[in-house]
C-alpha positions in Angstrom: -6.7 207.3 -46.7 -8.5 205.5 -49.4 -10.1 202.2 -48.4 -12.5 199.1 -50.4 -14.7 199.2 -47.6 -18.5 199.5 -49.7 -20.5 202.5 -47.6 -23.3 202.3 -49.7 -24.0 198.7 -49.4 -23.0 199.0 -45.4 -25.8 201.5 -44.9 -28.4 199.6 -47.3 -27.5 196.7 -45.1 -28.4 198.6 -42.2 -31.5 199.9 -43.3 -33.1 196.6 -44.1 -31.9 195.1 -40.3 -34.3 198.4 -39.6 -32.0 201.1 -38.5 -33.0 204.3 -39.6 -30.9 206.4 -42.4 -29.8 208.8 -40.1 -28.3 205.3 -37.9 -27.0 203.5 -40.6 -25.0 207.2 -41.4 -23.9 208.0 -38.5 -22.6 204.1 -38.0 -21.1 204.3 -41.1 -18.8 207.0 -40.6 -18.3 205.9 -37.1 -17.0 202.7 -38.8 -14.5 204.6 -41.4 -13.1 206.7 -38.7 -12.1 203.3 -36.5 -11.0 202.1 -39.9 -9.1 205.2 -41.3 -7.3 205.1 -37.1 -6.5 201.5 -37.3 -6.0 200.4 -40.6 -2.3 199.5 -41.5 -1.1 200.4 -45.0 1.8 198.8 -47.3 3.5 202.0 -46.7 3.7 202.5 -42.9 5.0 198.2 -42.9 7.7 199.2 -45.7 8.9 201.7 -43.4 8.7 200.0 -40.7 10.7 197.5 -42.3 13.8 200.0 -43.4 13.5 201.0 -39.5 14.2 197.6 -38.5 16.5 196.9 -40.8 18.4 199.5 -39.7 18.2 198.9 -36.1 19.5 195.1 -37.3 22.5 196.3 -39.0 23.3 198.6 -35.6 23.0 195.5 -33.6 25.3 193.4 -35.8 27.9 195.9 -36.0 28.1 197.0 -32.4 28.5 193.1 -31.7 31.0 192.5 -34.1 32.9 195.3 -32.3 32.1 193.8 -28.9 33.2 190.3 -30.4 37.0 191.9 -31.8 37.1 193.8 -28.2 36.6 190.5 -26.8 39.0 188.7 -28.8 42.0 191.1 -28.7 41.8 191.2 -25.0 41.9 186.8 -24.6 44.5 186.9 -27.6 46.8 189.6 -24.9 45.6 187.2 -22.0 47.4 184.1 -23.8 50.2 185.5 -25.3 
């Protein structure tokens, strides 16, 4: 997974707060692991987004069924 996050400047950042270089590494791919795990993409929300989508239009239709089961049954009750 590609990311923006700057590695270089991370660990120069590091360096001059007086970590050594072999701390600022190993921080620094400790952090773009936790990133790379956590990081949510355009392309896991747009299909998450289909997903629930779909799961709407299941919902809709099995009320709409419910609803016609519902109002054949009062329409035998009154008639």
């Amino acid at each position: 997974m590609s990311n923006n996050f700057d590695t270089v400047t991370f660990m120069d950042t590091l360096v001059e707060g007086h970590f050594s270089q072999k701390q600022a590494k190993a921080l620094t791919v400790a952090l773009l692991h936790l990133i790379d795990m956590h990081l949510v993409t355009k392309d896991y929300l747009d299909m998450r987004l289909v997903q629930l989508k779909f799961e709407i239009i299941q919902w809709m239709v099995g009320l709409m069924l419910v609803q016609s089961g519902v109002t054949a049954v009062l329409f035998k009750l009154l008639h």
